[in-house]
C-alpha positions in Angstrom: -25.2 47.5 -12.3 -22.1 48.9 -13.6 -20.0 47.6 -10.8 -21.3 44.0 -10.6 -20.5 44.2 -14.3 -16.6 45.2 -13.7 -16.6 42.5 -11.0 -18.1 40.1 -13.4 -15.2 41.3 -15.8 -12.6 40.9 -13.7 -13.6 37.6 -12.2 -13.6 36.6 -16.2 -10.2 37.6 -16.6 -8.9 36.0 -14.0 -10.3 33.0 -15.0 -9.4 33.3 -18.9 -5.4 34.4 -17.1 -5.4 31.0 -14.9 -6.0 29.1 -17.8 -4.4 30.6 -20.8 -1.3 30.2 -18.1 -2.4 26.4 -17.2 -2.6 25.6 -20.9 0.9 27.2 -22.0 3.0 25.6 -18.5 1.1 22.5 -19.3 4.1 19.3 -20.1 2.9 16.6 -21.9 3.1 13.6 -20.0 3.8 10.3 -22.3 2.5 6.5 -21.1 5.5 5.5 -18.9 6.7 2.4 -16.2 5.3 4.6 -14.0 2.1 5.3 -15.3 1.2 1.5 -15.3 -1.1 -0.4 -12.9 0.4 -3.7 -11.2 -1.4 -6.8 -12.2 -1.1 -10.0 -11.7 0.8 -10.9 -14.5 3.6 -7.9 -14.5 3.7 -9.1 -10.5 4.3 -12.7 -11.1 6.8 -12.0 -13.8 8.6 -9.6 -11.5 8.7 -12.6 -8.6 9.8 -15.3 -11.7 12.7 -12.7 -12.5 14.2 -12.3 -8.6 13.3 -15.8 -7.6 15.6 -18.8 -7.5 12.4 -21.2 -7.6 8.7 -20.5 -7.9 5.4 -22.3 -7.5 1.9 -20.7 -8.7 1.2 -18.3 -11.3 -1.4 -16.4 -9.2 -2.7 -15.0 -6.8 -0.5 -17.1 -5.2 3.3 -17.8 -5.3 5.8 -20.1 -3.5 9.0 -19.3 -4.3 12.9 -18.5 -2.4 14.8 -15.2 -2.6 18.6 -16.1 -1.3 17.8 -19.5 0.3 14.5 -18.0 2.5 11.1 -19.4 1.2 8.2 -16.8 0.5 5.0 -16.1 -0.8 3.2 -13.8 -2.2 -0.6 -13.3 -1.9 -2.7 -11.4 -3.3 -6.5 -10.4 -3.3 -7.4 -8.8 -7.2 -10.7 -8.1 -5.4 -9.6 -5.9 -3.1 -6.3 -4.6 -4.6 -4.2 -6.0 -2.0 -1.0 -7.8 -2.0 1.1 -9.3 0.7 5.1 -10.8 0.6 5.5 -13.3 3.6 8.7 -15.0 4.9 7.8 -17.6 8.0 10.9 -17.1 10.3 10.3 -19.2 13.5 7.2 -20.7 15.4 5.7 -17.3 17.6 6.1 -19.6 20.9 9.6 -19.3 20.7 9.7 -16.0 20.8 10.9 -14.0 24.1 10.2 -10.6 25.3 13.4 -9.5 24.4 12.8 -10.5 20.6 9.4 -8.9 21.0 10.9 -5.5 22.0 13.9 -5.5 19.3 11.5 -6.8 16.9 8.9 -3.7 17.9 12.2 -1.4 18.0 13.0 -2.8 14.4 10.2 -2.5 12.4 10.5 1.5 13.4 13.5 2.1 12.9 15.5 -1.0 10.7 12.6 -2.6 8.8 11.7 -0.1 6.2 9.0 -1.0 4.2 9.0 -4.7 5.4 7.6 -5.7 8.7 7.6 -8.2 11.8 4.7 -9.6 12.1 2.8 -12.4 13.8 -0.2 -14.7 11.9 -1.3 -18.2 13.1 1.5 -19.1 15.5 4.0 -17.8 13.1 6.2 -14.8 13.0 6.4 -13.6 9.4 8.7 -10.9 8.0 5.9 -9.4 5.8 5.0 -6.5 3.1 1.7 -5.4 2.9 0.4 -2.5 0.3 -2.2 -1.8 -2.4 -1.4 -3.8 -5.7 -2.5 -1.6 -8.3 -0.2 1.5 -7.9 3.2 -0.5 -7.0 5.5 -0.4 -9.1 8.2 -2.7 -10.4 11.3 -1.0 -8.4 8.8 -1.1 -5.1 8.3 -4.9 -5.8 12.0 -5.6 -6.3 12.7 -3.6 -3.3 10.0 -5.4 -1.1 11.2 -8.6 -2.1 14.8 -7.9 -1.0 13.7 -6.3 1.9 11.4 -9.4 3.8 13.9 -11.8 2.4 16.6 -9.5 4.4 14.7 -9.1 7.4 13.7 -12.8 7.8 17.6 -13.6 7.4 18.7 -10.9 9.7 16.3 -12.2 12.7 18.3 -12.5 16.2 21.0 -10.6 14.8 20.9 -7.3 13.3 17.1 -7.0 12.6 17.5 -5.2 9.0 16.0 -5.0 6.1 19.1 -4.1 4.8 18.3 -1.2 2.9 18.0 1.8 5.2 18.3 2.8 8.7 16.5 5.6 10.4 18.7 6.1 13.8 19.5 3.4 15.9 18.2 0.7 18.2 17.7 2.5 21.6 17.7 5.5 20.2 15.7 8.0 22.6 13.4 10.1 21.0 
């Protein structure tokens, strides 16, 4: 009995030690940017800010980043959003495209992607709404304007490079 009682004691103690530490190394955390859901509204005035001309006030936007015409759909439903850029009908696409294209969205693309949908290849951005934040937006929209500019040249999203076309791994 005695030594489930210092066992008992010394599980205690412990515990009271994990939290008196918890407690006392505990910041306070105050309501930032950061700590903010996405919605509809913050993302259509985010798109109305970077966009030379927009169409829809949700969940659906037309609208042109640097001369390319977008869109931006989004599903409140199931907390998905997606950036589009049509760049050129998917039957005039060759093989090499394809593979540079492929090559691309792993090492050139970033967050923005090549994609095809209905005939169409797309530069795209596809993620979660909720936990996006505005500097992710910004970014996204930059990058699949970017990457629908850059296609049949350098393939870029224009805001980071991991290696190298070719690059043998």
């Amino acid at each position: 009995m005695k030594h489930s009682s210092a066992i008992l004691i010394a599980i205690l103690a412990l515990i009271a030690g994990y939290f008196t530490h918890s407690i006392l190394n505990k910041s306070v955390t105050l309501p930032t940017e950061s700590s903010h859901k996405m919605t509809l509204e913050l993302l259509g005035e985010i798109i109305s800010e970077k966009a030379e001309t927009v169409k829809g006030d949700g969940p659906i936007w037309e609208f042109q980043i640097s001369g390319i015409p977008m869109a931006c759909i989004t599903d409140k439903n199931y907390d998905r959003m997606r950036i589009i850029a049509p760049i050129v009908e998917a039957s005039q696409l060759t093989d090499e495209h394809r593979q540079i294209m492929l090559e691309s969205n792993y090492h050139n693309a970033l967050d923005a992607r090549y994609a095809t949908s209905n005939g169409v290849l797309y530069s795209t951005f596809i993620h979660p709404l909720s936990p996006l934040k505005k500097a992710q937006v910004e970014s996204a929209l930059r990058q699949v304007a970017e990457l629908a500019k850059t296609f049949g040249t350098t393939y870029s999203s224009g805001e980071l490079s991991f290696g190298s076309q070719g690059t043998e791994m």
